[in-house]
C-alpha positions in Angstrom: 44.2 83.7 213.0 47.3 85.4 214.5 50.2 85.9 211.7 53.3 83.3 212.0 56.7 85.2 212.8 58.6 86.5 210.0 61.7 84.2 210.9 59.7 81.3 211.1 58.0 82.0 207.6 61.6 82.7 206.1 62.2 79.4 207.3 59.3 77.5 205.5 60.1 79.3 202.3 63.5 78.3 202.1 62.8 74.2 203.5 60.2 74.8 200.0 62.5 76.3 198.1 65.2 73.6 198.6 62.4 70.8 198.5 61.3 72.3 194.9 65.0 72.3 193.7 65.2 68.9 194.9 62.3 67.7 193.5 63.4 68.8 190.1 66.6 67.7 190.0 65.6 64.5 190.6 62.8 64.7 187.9 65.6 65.6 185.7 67.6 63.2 186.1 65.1 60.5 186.0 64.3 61.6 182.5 68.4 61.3 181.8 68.1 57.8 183.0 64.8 57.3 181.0 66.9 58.1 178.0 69.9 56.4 178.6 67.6 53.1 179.3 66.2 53.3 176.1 68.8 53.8 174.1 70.4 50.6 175.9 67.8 48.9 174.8 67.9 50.1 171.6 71.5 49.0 171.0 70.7 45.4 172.3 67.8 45.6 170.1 70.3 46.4 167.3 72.5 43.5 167.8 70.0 41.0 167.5 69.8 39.7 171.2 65.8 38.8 171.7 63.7 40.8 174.1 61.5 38.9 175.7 57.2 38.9 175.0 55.2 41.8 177.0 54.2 38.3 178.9 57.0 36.7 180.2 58.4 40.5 180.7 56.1 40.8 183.0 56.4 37.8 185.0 60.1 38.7 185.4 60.0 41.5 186.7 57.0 40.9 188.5 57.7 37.4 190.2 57.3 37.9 193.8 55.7 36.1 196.4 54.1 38.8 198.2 52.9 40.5 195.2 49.1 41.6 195.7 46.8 40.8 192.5 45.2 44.3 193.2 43.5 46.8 190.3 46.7 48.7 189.6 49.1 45.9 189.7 46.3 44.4 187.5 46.2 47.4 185.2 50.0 48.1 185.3 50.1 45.2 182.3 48.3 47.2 180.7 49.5 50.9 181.4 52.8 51.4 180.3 54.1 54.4 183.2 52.4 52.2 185.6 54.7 49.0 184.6 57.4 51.2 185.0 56.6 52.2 188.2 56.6 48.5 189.8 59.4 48.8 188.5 60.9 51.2 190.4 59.1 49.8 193.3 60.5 46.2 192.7 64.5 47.4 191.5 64.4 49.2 195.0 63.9 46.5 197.0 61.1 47.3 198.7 57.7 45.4 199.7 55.4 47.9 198.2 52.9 47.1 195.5 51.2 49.4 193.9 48.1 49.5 196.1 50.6 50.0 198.8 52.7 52.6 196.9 49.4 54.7 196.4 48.0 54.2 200.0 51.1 56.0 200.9 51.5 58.5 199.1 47.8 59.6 199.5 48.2 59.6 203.1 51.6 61.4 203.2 50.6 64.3 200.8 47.3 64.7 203.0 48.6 65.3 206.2 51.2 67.4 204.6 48.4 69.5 203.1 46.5 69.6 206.3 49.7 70.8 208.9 50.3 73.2 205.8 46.9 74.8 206.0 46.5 74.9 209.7 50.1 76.6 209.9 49.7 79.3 207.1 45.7 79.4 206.6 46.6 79.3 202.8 45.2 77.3 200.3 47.6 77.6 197.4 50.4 76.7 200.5 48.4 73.6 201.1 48.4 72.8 197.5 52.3 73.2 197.2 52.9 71.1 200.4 49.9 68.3 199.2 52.1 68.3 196.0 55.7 68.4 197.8 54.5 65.6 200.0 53.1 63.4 197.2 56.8 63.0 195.6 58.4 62.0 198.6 57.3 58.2 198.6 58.3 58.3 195.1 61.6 60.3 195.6 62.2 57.0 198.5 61.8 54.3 196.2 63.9 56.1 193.2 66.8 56.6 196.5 66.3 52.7 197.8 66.8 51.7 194.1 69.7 54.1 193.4 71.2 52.6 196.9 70.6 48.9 195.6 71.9 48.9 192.1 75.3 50.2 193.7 75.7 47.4 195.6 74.8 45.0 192.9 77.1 46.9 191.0 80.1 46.3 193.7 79.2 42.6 194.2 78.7 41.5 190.4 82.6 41.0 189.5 82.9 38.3 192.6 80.0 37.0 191.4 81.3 36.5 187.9 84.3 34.9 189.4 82.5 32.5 191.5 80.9 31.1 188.2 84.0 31.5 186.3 85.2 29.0 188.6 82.5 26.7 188.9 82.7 26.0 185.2 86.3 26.1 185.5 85.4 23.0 187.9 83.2 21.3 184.7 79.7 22.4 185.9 77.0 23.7 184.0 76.4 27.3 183.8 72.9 26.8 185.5 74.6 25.3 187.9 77.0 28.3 188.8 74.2 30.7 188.9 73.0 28.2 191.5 76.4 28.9 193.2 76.0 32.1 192.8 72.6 32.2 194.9 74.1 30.5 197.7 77.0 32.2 198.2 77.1 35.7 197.3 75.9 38.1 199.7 72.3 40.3 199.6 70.9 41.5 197.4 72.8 40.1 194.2 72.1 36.7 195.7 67.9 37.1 195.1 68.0 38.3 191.6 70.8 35.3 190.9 68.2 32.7 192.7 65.3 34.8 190.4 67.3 33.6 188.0 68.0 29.9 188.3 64.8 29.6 189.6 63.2 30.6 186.6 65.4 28.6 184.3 64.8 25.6 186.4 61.4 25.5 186.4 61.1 25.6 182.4 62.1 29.0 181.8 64.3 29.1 178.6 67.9 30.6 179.9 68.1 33.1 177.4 64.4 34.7 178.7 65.9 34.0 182.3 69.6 36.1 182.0 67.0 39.0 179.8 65.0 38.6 182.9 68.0 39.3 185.6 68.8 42.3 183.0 65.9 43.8 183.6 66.3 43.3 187.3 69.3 44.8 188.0 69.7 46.9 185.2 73.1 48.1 185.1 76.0 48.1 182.2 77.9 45.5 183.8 75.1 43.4 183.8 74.1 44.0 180.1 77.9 43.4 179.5 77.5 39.8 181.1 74.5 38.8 179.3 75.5 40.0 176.2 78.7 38.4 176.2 77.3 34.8 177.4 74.5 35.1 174.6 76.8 35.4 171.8 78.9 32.5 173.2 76.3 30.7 173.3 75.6 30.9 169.4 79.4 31.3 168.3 81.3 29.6 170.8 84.7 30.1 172.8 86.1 29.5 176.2 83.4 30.8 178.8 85.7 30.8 181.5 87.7 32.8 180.4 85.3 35.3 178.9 83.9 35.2 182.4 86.9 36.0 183.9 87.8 39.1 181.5 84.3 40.5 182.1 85.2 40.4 185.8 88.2 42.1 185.6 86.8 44.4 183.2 84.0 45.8 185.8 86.6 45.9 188.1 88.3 48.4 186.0 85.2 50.3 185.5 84.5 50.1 189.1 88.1 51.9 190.3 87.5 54.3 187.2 84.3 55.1 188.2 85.5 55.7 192.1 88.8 57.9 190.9 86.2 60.3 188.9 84.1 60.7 191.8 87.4 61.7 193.5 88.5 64.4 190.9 85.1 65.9 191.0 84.3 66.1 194.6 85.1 69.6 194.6 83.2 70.8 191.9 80.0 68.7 193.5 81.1 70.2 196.6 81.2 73.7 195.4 77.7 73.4 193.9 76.5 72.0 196.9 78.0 75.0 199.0 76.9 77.5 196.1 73.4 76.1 196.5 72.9 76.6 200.5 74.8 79.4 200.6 72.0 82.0 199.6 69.1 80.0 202.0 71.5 79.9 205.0 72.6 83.6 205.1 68.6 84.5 204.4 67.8 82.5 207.4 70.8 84.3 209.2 69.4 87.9 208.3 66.2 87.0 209.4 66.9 86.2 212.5 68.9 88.9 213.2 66.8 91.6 211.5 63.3 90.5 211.1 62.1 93.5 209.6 64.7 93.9 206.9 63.5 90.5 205.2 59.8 90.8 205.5 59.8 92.7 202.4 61.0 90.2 200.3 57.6 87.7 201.8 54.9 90.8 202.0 55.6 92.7 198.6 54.8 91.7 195.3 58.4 92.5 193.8 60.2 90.7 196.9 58.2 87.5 195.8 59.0 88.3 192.3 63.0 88.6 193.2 62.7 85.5 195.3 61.5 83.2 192.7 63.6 84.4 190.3 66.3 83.8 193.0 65.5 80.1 193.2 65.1 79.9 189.4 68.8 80.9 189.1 69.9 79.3 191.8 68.4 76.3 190.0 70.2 76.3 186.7 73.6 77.2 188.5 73.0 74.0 190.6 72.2 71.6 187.5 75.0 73.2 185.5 77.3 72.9 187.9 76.3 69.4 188.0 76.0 68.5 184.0 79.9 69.9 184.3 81.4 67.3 187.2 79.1 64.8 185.7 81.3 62.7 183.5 80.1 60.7 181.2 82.6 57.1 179.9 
């Protein structure tokens, strides 16, 4: 088999390099999120607001019409990472089930193996790209749902209002949710129409607003539920809770955008720090071949390169942990 062109394999190792660093970033901070879900939980546990049965958990989260009744969705009642992710796969928005989820990623991290060993004629580069490949479908659901819970994050607070001023008006909270289905736009209106739905249909309300928690899954949304489950035990003016709830995640929201302004440079300057060393390797190797083929044919130049994207690693995630501010 004729050997590939230096440039072209200075090419594939920095695409992998940046693809592992990408990879775990994002496996990093889907642990952070792990952790901040559960202590959420823990805290809602702590004030006494009911969690709804394993049961009726599942059929709220899990309540779709095109939901296949295949072995893993089956099993995913059962398996505890598995129920989390449907999860994933149903907060994203997407039509996968598991079955579907499965199908393809096995066919993704297959042909990625495959091109990888008819390219290099290595097996442990096969391996890497079969295992590269395999996170991608995953990586896309965990970006769809990222994408989605922002914009249920930007449409709750005119969603709030709406109800705020349906019961203002002297209807029923169910009924404002009902509201709330018909006129807000996508995607907030489906989980509100989940949710009236399901109290409609026999579902007590307080099992149906823990159910659209779960759904959406955001602070604001805790905030809501919290706040309309203690007025429903102590009482108060709901309209106007409503409305300061609004106004609150409006707050939140402008907060939230001005931080993002002040760090933009820092983000950028990782981001920048990060390409800087792949971009001026692929520069020197297309200038000067043989001047980079050591690092990819010797044993130390391997060495220095992994230690390379080791470092380059931590500088990236600290630099990150620093502009990521926490409130």
């Amino acid at each position: 088999m004729p050997r590939p062109d230096p440039w072209f394999l200075a090419a594939a190792a920095a695409a992998s390099a940046v693809l592992a660093v990408f990879v775990l970033f994002q496996a990093m901070a889907a642990f952070r999120e792990w952790r901040l879900r559960r202590d959420a939980l823990a805290t809602l546990k702590d004030r006494d607001l009911r969690e709804p049965s394993p049961e009726v958990q599942g059929s709220l989260i899990r309540a779709r019409a095109d939901r296949d009744s295949g072995f893993l969705t089956e099993l995913a009642d059962r398996v505890p990472w598995l129920w989390d992710l449907e999860h994933v796969l149903v907060q994203s928005g997407l039509s996968w089930t598991l079955e579907k989820f499965a199908a393809r990623t096995g066919v993704v991290a297959a042909m990625a193996g495959v091109i990888a060993l008819l390219i290099f004629g290595s097996r442990w580069v096969a391996a890497g790209a079969f295992l590269l490949a395999g996170i991608t479908p995953y990586l896309y659901a965990r970006w769809r749902r990222r994408k989605r819970i922002q914009k249920l994050e930007m449409q709750l607070p005119e969603a709030i209002d709406l109800i705020a001023r349906a019961v203002r008006a002297g209807h029923p909270l169910s009924a404002g949710l009902g509201m709330a289905a018909e006129e807000v736009p996508e995607p907030l209106a489906s989980e509100f129409r989940i949710t009236f739905e399901e109290q409609k249909f026999g579902l007590p309300f307080e099992e149906a607003l823990l159910g659209f928690g779960d759904r959406v899954e955001i602070v604001d949304a805790r905030i809501l539920i919290t706040a309309i489950l203690v007025q429903r035990e102590v009482g108060g003016n709901l309209t106007e809770i409503l409305e300061t709830i609004a106004e609150t995640m409006r707050d939140r929201f402008n907060l939230k955008r001005q931080v993002r302004v002040y760090t933009a440079q820092g983000r950028m300057s990782g981001y920048t720090l990060a390409a800087l060393p792949i971009l001026v390797g692929l520069v020197i190797t297309v200038i000067n071949p043989d001047y980079m083929t050591v690092l990819l044919h010797e044993t130390v130049g391997r060495g220095m390169l992994v230690g390379a994207a080791a470092l380059q690693l931590i500088g990236f995630i600290w630099i990150r942990n620093i502009v990521d501010v926490r409130y």
